[in-house]
Every structure is written in structure tokens, then in C-alpha cells.
BABA-236720 format. One record per residue (C-alpha): x, y, z. Coordinates in steps of 0.02 Angstrom, whole numbers, padded with zeros to 5 digits, always signed. Layout:
BABA-236720
XYZ ...
END
This chain:
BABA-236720
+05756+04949+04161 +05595+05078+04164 +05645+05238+04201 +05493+05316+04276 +05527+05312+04463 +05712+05416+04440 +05612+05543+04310 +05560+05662+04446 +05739+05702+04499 +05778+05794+04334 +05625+05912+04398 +05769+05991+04537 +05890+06109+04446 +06059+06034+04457 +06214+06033+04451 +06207+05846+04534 +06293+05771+04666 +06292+05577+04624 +06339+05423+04750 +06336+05269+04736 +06403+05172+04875 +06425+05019+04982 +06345+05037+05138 +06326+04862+05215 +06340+04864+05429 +06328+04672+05472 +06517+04609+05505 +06616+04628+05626 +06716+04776+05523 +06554+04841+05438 +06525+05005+05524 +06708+05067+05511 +06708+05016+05319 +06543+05121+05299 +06612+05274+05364 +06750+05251+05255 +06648+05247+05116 +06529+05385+05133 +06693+05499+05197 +06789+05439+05040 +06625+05465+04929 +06605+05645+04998 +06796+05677+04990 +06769+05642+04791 +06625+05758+04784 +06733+05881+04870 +06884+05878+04764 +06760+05898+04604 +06707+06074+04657 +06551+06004+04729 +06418+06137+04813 +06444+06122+04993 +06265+06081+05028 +06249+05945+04916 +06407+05855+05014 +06319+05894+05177 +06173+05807+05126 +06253+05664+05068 +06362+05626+05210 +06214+05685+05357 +06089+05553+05243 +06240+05426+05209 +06264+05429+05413 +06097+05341+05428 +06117+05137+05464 +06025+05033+05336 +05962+04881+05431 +05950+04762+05280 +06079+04599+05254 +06227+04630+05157 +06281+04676+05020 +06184+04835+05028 +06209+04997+04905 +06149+05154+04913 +06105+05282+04768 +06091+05469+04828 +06063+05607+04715 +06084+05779+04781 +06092+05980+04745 +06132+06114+04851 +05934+06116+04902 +05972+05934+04986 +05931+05750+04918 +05831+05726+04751 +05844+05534+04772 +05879+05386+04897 +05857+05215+04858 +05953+05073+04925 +05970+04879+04853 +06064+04728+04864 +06207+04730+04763 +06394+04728+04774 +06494+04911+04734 +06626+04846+04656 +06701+05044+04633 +06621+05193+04744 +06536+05309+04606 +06547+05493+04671 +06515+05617+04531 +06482+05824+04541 +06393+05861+04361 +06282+05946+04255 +06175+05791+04246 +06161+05641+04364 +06267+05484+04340 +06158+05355+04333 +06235+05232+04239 +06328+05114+04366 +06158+05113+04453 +06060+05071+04292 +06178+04934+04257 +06115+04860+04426 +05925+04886+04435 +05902+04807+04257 +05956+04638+04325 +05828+04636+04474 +05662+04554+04410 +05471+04577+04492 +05433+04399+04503 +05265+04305+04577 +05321+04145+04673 +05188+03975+04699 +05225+03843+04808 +05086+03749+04796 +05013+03564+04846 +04837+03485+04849 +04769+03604+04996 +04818+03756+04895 +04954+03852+04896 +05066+04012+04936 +05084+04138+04834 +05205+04280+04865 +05262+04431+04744 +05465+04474+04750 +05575+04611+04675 +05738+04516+04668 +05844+04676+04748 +05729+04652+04918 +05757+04502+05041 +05561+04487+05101 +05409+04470+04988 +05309+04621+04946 +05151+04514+04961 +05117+04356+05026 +04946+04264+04999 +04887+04105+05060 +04771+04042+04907 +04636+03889+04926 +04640+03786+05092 +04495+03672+05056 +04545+03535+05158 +04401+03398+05177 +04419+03240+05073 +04581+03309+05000 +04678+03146+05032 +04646+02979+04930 +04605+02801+05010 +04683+02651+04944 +04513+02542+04968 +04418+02486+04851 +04219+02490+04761 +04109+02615+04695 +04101+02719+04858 +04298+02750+04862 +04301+02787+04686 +04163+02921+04710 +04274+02977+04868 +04430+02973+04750 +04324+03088+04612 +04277+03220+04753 +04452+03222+04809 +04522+03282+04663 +04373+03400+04636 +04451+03475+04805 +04630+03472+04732 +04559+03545+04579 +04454+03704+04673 +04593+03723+04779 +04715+03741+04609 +04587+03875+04541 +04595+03966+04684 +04801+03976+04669 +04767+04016+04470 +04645+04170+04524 +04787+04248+04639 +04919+04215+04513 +04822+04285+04378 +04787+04429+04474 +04942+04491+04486 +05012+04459+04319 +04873+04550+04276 +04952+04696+04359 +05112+04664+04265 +05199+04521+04346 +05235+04409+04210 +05392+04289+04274 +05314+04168+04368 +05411+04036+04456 +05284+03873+04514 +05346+03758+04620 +05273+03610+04760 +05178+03439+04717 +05192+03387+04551 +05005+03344+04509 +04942+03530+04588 +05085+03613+04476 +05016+03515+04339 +04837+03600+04370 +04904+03787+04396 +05003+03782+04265 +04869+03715+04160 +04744+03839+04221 +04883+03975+04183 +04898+03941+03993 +04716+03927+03975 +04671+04096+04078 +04722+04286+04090 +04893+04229+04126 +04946+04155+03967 +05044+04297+03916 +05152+04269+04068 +05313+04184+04080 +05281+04024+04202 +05435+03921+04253 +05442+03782+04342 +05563+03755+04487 +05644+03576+04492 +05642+03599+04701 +05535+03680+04819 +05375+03650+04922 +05247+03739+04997 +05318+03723+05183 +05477+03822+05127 +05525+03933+05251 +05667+04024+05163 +05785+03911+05221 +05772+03796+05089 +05938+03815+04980 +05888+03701+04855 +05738+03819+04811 +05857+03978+04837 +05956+03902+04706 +05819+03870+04601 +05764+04031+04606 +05928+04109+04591 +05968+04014+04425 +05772+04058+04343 +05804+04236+04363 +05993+04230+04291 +05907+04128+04141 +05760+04270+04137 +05871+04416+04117 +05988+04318+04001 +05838+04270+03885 +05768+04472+03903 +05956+04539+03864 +05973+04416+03713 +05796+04440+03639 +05844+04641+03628 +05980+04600+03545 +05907+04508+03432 +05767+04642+03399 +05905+04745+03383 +06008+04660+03232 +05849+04637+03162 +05800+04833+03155 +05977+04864+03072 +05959+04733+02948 +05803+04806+02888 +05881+04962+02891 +05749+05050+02988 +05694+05038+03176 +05849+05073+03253 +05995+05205+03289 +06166+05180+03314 +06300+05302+03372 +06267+05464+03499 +06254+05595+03366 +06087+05473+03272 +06015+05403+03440 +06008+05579+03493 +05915+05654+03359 +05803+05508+03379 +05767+05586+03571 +05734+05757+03482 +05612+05642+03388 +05530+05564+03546 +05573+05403+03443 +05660+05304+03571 +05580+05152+03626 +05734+05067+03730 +05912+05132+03750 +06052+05035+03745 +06196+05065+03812 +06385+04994+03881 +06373+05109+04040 +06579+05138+04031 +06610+05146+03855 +06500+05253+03820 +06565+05378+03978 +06690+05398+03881 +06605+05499+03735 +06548+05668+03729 +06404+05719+03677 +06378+05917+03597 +06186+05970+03643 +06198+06101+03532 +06222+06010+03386 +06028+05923+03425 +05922+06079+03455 +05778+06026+03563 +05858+05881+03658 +05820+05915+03837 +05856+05864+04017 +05743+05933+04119 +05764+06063+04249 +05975+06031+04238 +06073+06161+04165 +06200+06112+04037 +06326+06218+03943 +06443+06132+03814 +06498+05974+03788 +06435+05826+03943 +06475+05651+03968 +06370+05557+03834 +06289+05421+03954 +06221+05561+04091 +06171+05640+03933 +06066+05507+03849 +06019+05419+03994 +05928+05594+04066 +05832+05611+03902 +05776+05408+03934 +05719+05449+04099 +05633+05629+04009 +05547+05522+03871 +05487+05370+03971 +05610+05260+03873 +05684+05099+03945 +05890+05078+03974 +05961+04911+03941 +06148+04901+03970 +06239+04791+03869 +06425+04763+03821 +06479+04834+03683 +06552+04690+03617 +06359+04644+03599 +06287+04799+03522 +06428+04824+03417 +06441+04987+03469 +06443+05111+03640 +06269+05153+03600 +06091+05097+03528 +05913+05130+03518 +05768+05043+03456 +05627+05161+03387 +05466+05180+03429 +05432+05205+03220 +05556+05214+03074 +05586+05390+03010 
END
């Protein structure tokens, strides 16, 4: 997950308030099971010594509907000088996080966000196509673009002699312009850093934009192709929900797997990588940390001794002795613009990893 947008809240002296809740409203029970939530949430806070403001904050902001479709959760940072951060997304809270610390606790949230993907959608066919740009937390595209639409002589004739095959040649001209015109869009935004796309619709117009993708500014991206889905789709369209659902599984899967892989590879060599939370936080001193990877609940189990790495920091917060290690590391991620990938331990071999941005 990149860590920029949740950097700024280590600018607000702490301690932290931090809650991470369900806070869906769309059954028949789901207003009463909010309340009971966000009173059971600030409850926590209250029993942890929390500052009185901070729990105020939480439960006036926590009081506010959400109008999106279950499941909904809701991340809330807060100090006694009110709210630091608010986000919401769709996922399920399996266990109400509600923490009063030196340092936010981030890690149950983390653990979420990294498995929503930015993805650019195509339906397309021989008049052009759709093209919309998703985050996979958020029900509604954050773009939608309607791409070609040249429409004259874009259907074939089954007759016969030089004057239909002339007609036939300019029709797939038209399918071919009309292709381009998807390619430009698509390239466009994986310009802008989009690179999963997912291309779907008529099979000879797929052919061309996926052609036109390898060959252009797009070739670095990702381009799968859905099995299902047309340009008509309405959202209704389970197949292509599916299809979707299942690309983006097999996307994070392949991302979590190739780290993995990068990291065995580093510790093999012997260089490139840090194990442990005494080395991978020596390597923060360092500004060496590239990607941090962690098993969010093992490693809230360790300490970590920021005396012991003179110059490790953590923004405005104010620690003194010992702290959780994962609100430890994960705050000097968020400090050093380094990504957090949680993995189990069972794959990392250990609570705790980094790759390096250089070897020592």
C-alpha cells in the first residue's frame, strides 16, 4: 500500500485515538448495530485512559450516516485537538480496532487498503467503447469516458463484388479508428499510473486495443482480458462482476507473491533486505526502506526500544520507552514514503521485513 495520503496525520502531536469500525446502515438492524459500534469503540477508548476530546470527536464524527452499500468501515484518527483522519471503504470489520497510543494503529487498516487495486475498465465493440477508471474499495467509477463512436459503415454486408469488398475495407478502417480512439483514453490514464487494465466486449475490437496497447505508451501496463462482459453492461451484469472480482484477487495474489519472491531473493544474496525489528529499524534510520513488510498481528506483539536506534522518528508524536513494534515501524513507513505490504508470517518467515532501497 503507498503511504502518502495517511503521512500528514503524524504532523498532529499525539497521543492517538485510533478506530476502526463497522459502520454499515442498510438492513433492517443496521442503525442500532452502528450505534453499538461506535458506543463500544468509544467505551474502549475510554477504558484506555483516552483524552476526553479525542472520544468526543470520535463518537460526534462516528454519529454521521455513511450513505454507501454495505459492508462499510470507517478509519478515524483523533487527538484531543479533534480528527487527524476519516476515510471510509468497503470492507468487512471482522474485530472493532479502538486503540489510545503514542502512535496510531494503522495496521488492521493497512491490511485492508493494500488489497483494493486502481484499475481502468474497457468494454469495448466496433463503435468504440467505454472506458471507466475504479478503485476497488468504491462502488461507482471515478471516471467514466465514452471513447470513439464513429458509426457510419461500421457494419459488414454479406454481398458480393469489388464495391462490397471496398465497403468491407472501410468498415474495418471505422472499427479500427474507433479502436485507436479507446487505445488513446486507455493509454492516457495508465500514463497517469493505472497499470491493471481489465478489456472486455467484442472479440475482434479487443483484439485491436489490446494490440494497440502492447505496441503504444501502455505496454508497461498490465492488460487482462475478461472472459464476459460487453459494452452495454450496466452493472448488473454478474458474470462481468465475477470477472472482475476474480482479476483483481489474481492481481493482488501475483503483486503479494512477486514481493516475496524479491524478497528471498535479497536474502539469498545476502544484501537488499532486513529482517527482524531491531535491523529493519536501523534501515529507517538509514532512509533505506523501499517496502515494509509486515504480519500486522504478529508483529503487535513485539516491542520495539526507540532508543536503541537514535534518529528513528515519528513525526510530531511523542514517544517515551518501549511502543508496539507495528505503530512503530509502520509510522516511520508513512515518515519515509515507504510502501507496507502485509503478509503472513508464515510467508516472510518472520514478523517483519524490508526490502532496501540500496545494500549497506
Amino acid at each position: 500500500m503507498r503511504t502518502t495520503d495517511l503521512a500528514p496525520l503524524l504532523s498532529t502531536p499525539g497521543p492517538y485515538a485510533t478506530v476502526f469500525v463497522d459502520v454499515s446502515q442498510d438492513t433492517e438492524t443496521g442503525r442500532q448495530e452502528h450505534d453499538l459500534h461506535a458506543r463500544e469503540a468509544c467505551e474502549q477508548l475510554a477504558r484506555q485512559g483516552a483524552d476526553e476530546r479525542a472520544v468526543a470527536a470520535v463518537a460526534e464524527r462516528l454519529a454521521e450516516p455513511v450513505d454507501r452499500p454495505a459492508p462499510v468501515a470507517r478509519l478515524l484518527v483523533a487527538t484531543g485537538d479533534g480528527i487527524a483522519y476519516d476515510e471510509t471503504a468497503t470492507a468487512q470489520v471482522g474485530r472493532t480496532v479502538a486503540t489510545w497510543d503514542a502512535l496510531p494503529d494503522l495496521g488492521s487498516w493497512i491490511a485492508h487498503r493494500d488489497a483494493a487495486v486502481s484499475f481502468v475498465l474497457a468494454l469495448v465493440d466496433h463503435e468504440g467503447g467505454e472506458v471507466t477508471l475504479h478503485d476497488s474499495d468504491v462502488p461507482e467509477p471515478e471516471l467514466e469516458i465514452a471513447a470513439g463512436g464513429e458509426e457510419r459503415f461500421v457494419h459488414k454486408v454479406p454481398t458480393g463484388g469489388w464495391a462490397a469488398l471496398h465497403y468491407q475495407r472501410t468498415t474495418e478502417n471505422v472499427w479500427r479508428r474507433n479502436a485507436d480512439a479507446v487505445v488513446e483514453e486507455v493509454q492516457r490514464l495508465a500514463q497517469q499510473g493505472h497499470r491493471l487494465v481489465l478489456l472486455a466486449g467484442d472479440p475482434a475490437s479487443v483484439g485491436m486495443v489490446r494490440r494497440g496497447l502492447e505496441e503504444g505508451a501502455a505496454s508497461q501496463a498490465n492488460v487482462v482480458e475478461l472472459p464476459t462482459g460487453n459494452r452495454n453492461a450496466d452493472g448488473g451484469d454478474e458474470a462481468l462482476q465475477e470477472a472482475i472480482r476474480s482479476a483483481l484477487l489474481d492481481h493482488v495474489v501475483e503483486r503479494r507473491t512477486a514481493v516475496v519472491h524479491r524478497l528471498r531473493e535479497a536474502l539469498g544474496r545476502g544484501e537488499g533486505a532486513a529482517t527482524g525489528v531491531r535491523d529493519v529499524a536501523d534501515a529507517f534510520v538509514q532512509g533505506q526502506v523501499e517496502t515494509l513488510l509486515i504480519d500486522p498481528q504478529a508483529l503487535a506483539e513485539l516491542r520495539l526500544d526507540p532508543s536503541a536506534h537514535p534518529g528513528l522518528a515519528f513525526g510530531a508524536g511523542q514517544v517515551d520507552g518501549e511502543i508496539r513494534a507495528d505503530e512503530g515501524l509502520i509510522a516511520a513507513a508513512l515518515l519515509t514514503d515507504a510502501d507496507v505490504v502485509p503478509l503472513p508470517q508464515a510467508a516472510l518467515g518472520t514478523p517483519v521485513a524490508a526490502l532496501l532501497r540500496w545494500a549497506t
